[in-house]
C-alpha positions in Angstrom: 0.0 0.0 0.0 2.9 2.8 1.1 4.9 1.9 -2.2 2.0 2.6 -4.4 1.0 5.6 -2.7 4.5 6.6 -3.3 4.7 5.8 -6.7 1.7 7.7 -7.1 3.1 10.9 -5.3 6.2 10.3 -7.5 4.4 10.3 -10.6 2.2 13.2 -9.7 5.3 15.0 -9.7 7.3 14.1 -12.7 3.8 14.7 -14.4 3.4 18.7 -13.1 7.5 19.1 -13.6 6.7 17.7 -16.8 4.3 20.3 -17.7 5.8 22.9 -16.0 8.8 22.5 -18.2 6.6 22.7 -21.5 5.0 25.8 -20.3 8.2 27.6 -20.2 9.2 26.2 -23.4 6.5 27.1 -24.8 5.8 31.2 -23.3 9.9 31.4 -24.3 8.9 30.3 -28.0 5.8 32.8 -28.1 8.5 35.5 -26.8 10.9 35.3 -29.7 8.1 35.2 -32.1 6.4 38.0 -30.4 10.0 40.0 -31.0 9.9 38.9 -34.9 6.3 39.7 -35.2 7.8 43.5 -34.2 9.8 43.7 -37.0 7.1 42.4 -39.1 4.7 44.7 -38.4 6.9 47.7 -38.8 7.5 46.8 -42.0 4.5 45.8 -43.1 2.9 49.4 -41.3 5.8 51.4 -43.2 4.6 49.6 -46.0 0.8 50.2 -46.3 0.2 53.2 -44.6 3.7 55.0 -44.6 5.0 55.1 -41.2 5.3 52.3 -39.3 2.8 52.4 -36.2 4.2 52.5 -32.2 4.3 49.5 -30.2 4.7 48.8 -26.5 7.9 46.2 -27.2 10.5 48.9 -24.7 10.4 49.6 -21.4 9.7 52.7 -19.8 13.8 53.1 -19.2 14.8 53.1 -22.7 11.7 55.5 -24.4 13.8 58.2 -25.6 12.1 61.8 -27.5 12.0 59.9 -30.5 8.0 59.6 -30.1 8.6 55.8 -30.6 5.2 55.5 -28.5 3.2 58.1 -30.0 1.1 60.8 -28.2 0.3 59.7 -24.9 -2.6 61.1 -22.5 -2.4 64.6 -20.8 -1.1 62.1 -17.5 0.6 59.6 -17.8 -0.7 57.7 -14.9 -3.4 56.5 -16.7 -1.8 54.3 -19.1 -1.4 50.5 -16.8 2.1 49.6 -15.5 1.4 46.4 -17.1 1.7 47.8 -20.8 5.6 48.5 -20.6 6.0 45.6 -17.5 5.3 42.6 -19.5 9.0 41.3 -19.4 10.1 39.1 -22.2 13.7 36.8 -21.6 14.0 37.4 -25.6 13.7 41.2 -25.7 15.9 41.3 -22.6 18.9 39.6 -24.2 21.2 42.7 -24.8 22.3 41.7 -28.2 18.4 42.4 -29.2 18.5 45.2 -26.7 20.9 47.3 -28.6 19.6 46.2 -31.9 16.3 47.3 -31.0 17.6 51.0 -29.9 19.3 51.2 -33.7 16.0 50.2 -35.0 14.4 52.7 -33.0 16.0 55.6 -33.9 16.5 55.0 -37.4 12.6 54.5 -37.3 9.6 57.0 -37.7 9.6 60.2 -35.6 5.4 60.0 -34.7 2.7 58.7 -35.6 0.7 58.0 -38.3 -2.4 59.0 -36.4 -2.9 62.3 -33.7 -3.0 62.2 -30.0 -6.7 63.0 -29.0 -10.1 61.0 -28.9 -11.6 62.0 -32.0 -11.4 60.7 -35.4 -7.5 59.6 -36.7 -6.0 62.6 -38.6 -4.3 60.0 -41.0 -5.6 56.8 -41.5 -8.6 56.1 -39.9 -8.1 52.2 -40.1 -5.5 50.0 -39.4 -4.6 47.4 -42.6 -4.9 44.5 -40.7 -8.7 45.7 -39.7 -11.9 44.9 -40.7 -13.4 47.6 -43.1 -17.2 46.4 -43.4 -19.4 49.0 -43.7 -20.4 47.8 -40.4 -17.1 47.9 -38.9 -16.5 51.6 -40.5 -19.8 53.3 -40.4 -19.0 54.9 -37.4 -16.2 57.0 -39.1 -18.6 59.0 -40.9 -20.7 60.1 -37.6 -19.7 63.7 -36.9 -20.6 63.5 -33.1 -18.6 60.3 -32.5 -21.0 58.8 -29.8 -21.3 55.1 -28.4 -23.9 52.5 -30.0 -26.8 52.5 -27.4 -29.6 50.5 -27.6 -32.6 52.0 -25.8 -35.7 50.6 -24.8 -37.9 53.5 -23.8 -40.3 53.0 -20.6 -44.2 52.0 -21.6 -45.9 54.8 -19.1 -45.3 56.9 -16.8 -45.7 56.1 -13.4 -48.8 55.6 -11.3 -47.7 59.1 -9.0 -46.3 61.1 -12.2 -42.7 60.7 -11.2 -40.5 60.2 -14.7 -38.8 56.7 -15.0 -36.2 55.4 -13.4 -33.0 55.4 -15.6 -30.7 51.8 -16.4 -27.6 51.9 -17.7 -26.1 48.4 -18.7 -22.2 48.3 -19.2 -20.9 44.9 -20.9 -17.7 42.7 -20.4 -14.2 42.7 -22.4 -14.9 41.6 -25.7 -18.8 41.7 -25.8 -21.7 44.1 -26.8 -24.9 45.5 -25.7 -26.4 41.9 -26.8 -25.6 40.6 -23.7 -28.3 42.8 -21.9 -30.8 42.9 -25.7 -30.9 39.7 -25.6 -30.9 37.8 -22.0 -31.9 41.1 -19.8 -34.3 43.1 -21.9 -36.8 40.4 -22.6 -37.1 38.5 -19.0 -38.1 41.7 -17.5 -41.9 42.0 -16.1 -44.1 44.6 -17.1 -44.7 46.2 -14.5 -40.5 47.2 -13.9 -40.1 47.3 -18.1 -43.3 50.1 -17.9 -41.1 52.4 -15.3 -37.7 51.6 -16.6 -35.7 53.2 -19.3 -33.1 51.1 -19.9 -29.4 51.9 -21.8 -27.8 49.4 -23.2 -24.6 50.5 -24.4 -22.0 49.3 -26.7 -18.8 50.3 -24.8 -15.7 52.6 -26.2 -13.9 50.0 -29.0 -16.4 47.7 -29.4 -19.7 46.4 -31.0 -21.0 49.0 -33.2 -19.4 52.2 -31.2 -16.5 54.2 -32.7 -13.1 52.3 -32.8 -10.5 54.8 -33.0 -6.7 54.7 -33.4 -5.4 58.0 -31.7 -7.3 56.5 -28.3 -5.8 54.8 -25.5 -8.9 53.6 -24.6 -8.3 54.8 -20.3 -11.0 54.3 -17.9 -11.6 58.5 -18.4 -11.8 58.0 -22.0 -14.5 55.4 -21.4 -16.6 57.5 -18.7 -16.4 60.5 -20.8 -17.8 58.9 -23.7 -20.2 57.4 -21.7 -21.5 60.7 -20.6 -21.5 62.1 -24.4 -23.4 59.3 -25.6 -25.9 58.7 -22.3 -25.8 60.4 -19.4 -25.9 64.0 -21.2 -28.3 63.9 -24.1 -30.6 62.1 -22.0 -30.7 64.1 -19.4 -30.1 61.3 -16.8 -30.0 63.5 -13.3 -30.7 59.7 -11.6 -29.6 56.2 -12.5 -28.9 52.6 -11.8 -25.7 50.6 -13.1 -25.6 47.3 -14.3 -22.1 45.8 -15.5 -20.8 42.5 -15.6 -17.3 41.7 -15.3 -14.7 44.6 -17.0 -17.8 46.5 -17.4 -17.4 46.0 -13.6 -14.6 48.5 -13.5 -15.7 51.5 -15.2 -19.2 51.0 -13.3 -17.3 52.0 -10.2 -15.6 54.6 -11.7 -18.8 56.1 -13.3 -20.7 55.8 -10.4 -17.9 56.9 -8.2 -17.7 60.1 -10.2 -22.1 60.5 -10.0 -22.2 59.3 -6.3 -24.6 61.7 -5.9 -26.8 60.2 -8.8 -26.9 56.8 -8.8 -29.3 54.7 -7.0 -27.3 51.4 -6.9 -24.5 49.5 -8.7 -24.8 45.8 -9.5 -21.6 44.2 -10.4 -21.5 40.7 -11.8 -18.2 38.6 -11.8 -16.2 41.8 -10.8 -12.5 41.9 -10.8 -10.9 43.3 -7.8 -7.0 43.5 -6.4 -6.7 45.3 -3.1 -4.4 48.2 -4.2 -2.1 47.9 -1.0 -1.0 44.5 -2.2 2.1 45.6 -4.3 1.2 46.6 -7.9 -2.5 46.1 -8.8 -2.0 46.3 -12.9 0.6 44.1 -13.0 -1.2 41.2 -10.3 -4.1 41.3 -12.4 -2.5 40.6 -15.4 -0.6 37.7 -14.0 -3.3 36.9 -12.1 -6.4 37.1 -14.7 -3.8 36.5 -17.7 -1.1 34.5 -16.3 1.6 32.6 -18.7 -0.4 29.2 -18.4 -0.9 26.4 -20.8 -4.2 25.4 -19.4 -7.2 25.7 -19.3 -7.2 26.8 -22.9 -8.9 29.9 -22.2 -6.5 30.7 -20.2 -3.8 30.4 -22.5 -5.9 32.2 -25.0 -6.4 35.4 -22.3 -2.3 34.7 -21.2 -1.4 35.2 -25.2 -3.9 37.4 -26.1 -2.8 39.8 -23.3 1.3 39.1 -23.1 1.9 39.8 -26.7 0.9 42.8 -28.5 1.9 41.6 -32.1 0.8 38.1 -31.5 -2.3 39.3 -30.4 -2.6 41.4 -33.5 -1.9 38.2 -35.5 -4.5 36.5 -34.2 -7.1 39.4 -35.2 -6.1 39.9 -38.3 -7.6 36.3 -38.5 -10.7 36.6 -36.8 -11.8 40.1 -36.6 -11.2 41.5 -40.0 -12.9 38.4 -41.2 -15.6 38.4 -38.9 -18.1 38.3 -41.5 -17.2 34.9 -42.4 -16.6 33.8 -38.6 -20.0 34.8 -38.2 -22.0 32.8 -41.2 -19.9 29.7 -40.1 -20.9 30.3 -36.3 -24.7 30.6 -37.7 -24.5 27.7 -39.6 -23.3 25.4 -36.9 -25.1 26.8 -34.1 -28.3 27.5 -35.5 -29.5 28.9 -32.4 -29.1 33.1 -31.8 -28.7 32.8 -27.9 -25.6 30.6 -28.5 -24.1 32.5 -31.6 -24.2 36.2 -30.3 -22.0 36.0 -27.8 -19.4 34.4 -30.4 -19.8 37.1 -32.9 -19.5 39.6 -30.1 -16.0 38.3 -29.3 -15.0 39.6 -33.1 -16.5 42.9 -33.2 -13.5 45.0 -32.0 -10.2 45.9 -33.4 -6.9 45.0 -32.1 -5.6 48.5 -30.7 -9.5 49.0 -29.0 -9.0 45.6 -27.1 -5.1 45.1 -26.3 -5.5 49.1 -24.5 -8.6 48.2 -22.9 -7.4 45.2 -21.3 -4.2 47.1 -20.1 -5.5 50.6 -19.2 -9.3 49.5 -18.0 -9.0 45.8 -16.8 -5.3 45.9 -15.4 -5.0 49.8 -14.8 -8.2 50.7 -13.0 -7.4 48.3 -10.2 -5.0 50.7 -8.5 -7.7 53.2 -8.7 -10.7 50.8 -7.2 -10.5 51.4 -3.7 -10.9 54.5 -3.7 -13.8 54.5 -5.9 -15.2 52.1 -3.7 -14.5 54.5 -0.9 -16.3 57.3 -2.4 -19.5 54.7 -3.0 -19.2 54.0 1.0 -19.3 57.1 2.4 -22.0 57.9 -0.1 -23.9 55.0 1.1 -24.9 54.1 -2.4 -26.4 50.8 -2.6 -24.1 47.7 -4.2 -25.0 44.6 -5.3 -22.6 41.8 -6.4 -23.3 38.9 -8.0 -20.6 36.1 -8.6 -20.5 32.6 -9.5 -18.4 29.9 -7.3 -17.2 28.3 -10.5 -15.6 31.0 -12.1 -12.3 30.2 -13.4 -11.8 33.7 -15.2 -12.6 35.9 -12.0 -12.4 34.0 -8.7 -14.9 34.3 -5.8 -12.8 35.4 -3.8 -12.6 39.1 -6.0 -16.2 39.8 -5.2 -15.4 38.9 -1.8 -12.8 41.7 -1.2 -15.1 43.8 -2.5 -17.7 43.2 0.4 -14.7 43.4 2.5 -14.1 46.9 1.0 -17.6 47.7 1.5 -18.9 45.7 4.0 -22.7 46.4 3.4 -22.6 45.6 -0.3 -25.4 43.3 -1.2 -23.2 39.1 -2.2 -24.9 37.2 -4.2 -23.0 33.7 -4.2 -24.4 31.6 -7.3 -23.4 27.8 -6.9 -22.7 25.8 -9.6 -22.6 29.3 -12.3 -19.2 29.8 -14.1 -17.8 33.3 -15.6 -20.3 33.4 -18.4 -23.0 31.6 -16.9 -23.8 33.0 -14.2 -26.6 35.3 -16.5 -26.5 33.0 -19.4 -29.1 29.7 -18.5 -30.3 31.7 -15.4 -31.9 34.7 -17.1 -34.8 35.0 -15.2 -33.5 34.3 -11.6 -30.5 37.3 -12.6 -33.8 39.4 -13.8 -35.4 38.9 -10.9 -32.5 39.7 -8.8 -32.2 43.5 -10.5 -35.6 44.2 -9.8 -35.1 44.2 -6.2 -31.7 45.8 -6.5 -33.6 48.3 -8.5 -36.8 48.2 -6.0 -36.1 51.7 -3.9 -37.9 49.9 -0.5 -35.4 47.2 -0.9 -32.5 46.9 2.1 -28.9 45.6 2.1 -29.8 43.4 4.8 -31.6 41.1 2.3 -29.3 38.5 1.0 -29.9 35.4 -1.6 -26.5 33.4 -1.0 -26.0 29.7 -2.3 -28.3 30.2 -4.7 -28.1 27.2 -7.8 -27.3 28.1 -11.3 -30.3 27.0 -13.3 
């Protein structure tokens, strides 16, 4: 019995050394192609537009006057850590090192594109993009607002008041679909005939502008936000709905309006304690760590690691989304199992790699003290997480109650990353309306519910 229990042990071992050892093999491969795919891509960039376009391949000491990253923000400190600390053994060898500073400077002096949030001066479109009409139409709209989808309330209100105002911010890589298609429809009358609700398709994504000269911050986000919703509707009072990176520039948004929001519910939010060294850089080794497996994992770890990689891998999906998504329709035959697909296609490279950096990694070491501000204002917070998420832990959502301890945790057993509103529409529905319900209290708690 001891032997084979030590055999066992011992093999357990060898097995995770094993794989340990491929994992490095592997990340070290991806880094040397990552610092080829540079040199690629400048060419390729000097070759079809000009100039060959920035990248993020130095570190902070070695960026010289040479504009080698472009315009930056009025402050720099919104731009994540984790853009210019993603260390790659490759890239760090000094033989590459001093090759890359000679490439450098005998590269372009700017840009192709300006520094602001408008429309690119030069090309609006990057080559390796998607240029559908549907992809580009939002080039041609002079006032540059977000995609919202709006459904208007029915009546007004039994005692005159005016609606109540929801605005629903999606994950990274999704759309407004999320909410148009799972939230919208499970709602009851009665809530649907005193709700306006806002649906909207975030800063880079879906249907809503995708610029080049943006660095797509958490301000950047909020301010179009408040462009495209918040001001032409006249919202003076609202509610927030996000679910997970959404999560982030909720807080922020509602941190900002403490005064006008009626409650925030956050589902599968992210969330590093900022006194715990580096926040941008723990959540990306954290949420997109160099691992092998799962395979989403690896996916999120290459997707988020390597900026020309990354690129690679849309110029294979997203600028030929339109094909993705007649296969995906074809297969799947259903439209509550396609959309969220499609979604994951319907962005550019530059509008996802600086989201995930300067929203996702960034706007962690700014979180508690948005949180902060949403204590002292007493505004209500309800979180909703799944014990089965891989992609966000448990315990994130749980930090946040920490932060605030009389924030509303909603503990879904059995409900993963995704579905944790997909399959359990009408329970998460349900849940909103009394987050939404102004007699409600944060004493009232639903933990342990089952994932339908």
């Amino acid at each position: 019995m001891i032997p084979t229990v030590i055999l066992g042990a011992w093999a357990r071992r060898s097995a995770e050394s094993i794989f340990s050892a491929i994992n490095v093999i592997v990340f070290l491969c991806l880094d040397g192609l990552e610092c080829i795919l540079c040199m690629v891509y400048r060419f390729l960039d000097s070759f079809f537009e000009g100039e060959a376009s920035s990248c993020y391949c130095v570190h902070d000491g070695e960026i010289c006057d040479d504009g080698v990253r472009g315009d930056v923000p009025e402050s720099e400190d919104e731009l994540s850590e984790s853009l210019h600390g993603r260390k790659n053994v490759i890239r760090g060898m000094k033989i590459l090192k001093s090759a890359r500073r000679r490439g450098i400077a005998a590269g372009p002096k700017k840009r192709v594109v300006g520094g602001g949030n408008g429309v690119s001066e030069g090309i609006p479109v990057r080559w390796s993009d998607c240029r559908c009409q549907a992809c580009i139409s939002w080039i041609n709209d002079k006032e540059q607002k977000l995609h919202i989808a709006v459904k208007e309330s029915s009546m007004v209100s039994s005692d005159g008041m005016s609606p109540e105002n929801v605005i629903f911010l999606h994950g990274f890589l999704s759309s407004s679909s999320l909410w148009t298609e799972l939230v919208f429809p499970n709602l009851s009358e009665s809530v649907a005939a005193g709700h306006r609700l806002f649906a909207v398709d975030l800063l880079g994504f879906g249907k809503s502008p995708k610029p080049r000269d943006c660095f797509y911050t958490l301000r950047d986000h909020i301010e179009m936000i408040e462009k495209s919703v918040i001001s032409p509707f006249q919202l003076e009072s609202f509610h927030i709905v996000a679910h997970s990176m959404g999560c982030v520039i909720a807080v922020a948004l509602a941190s900002k309006y403490h005064k006008s929001v009626k409650s925030v519910t956050l589902t599968a939010s992210p969330y590093f304690p900022s006194a715990k060294g580096d926040p941008s850089l723990t959540a990306l080794r954290t949420l997109a760590g160099k691992r092998m497996w799962p395979p989403q994992q690896f996916g999120t770890s290459v997707m988020s690691w390597y900026e020309h990689l990354g690129r690679c891998i849309c110029f294979i999906i997203c600028r030929n989304h339109r094909t993705w998504e007649m296969i995906i329709r074809l297969v799947t035959r259903r439209r509550d199992l396609y959309f969220p697909i499609i979604d994951f296609t319907r962005h550019t490279h530059h509008s996802a790699w600086h989201t995930m950096h300067n929203v996702l990694c960034g706007g962690m070491k700014l979180m508690d003290g948005y949180l902060e501000t949403l204590r002292r204002s007493q505004v209500k917070i309800f979180v909703v997480h799944g014990d089965r998420d891989q992609v966000v832990p448990l315990e994130h959502s749980i930090g946040i109650k920490l932060m605030v301890p009389d924030a509303v945790l909603n503990i879904i057993r059995g409900a993963n990353h995704n579905s944790v509103i997909h399959g359990r529409e009408r329970e998460y529905v349900r849940f909103l309306e009394r987050a939404w319900d102004p007699s409600s209290s944060t004493s009232t708690k639903i933990r342990g519910c089952k994932a339908g």
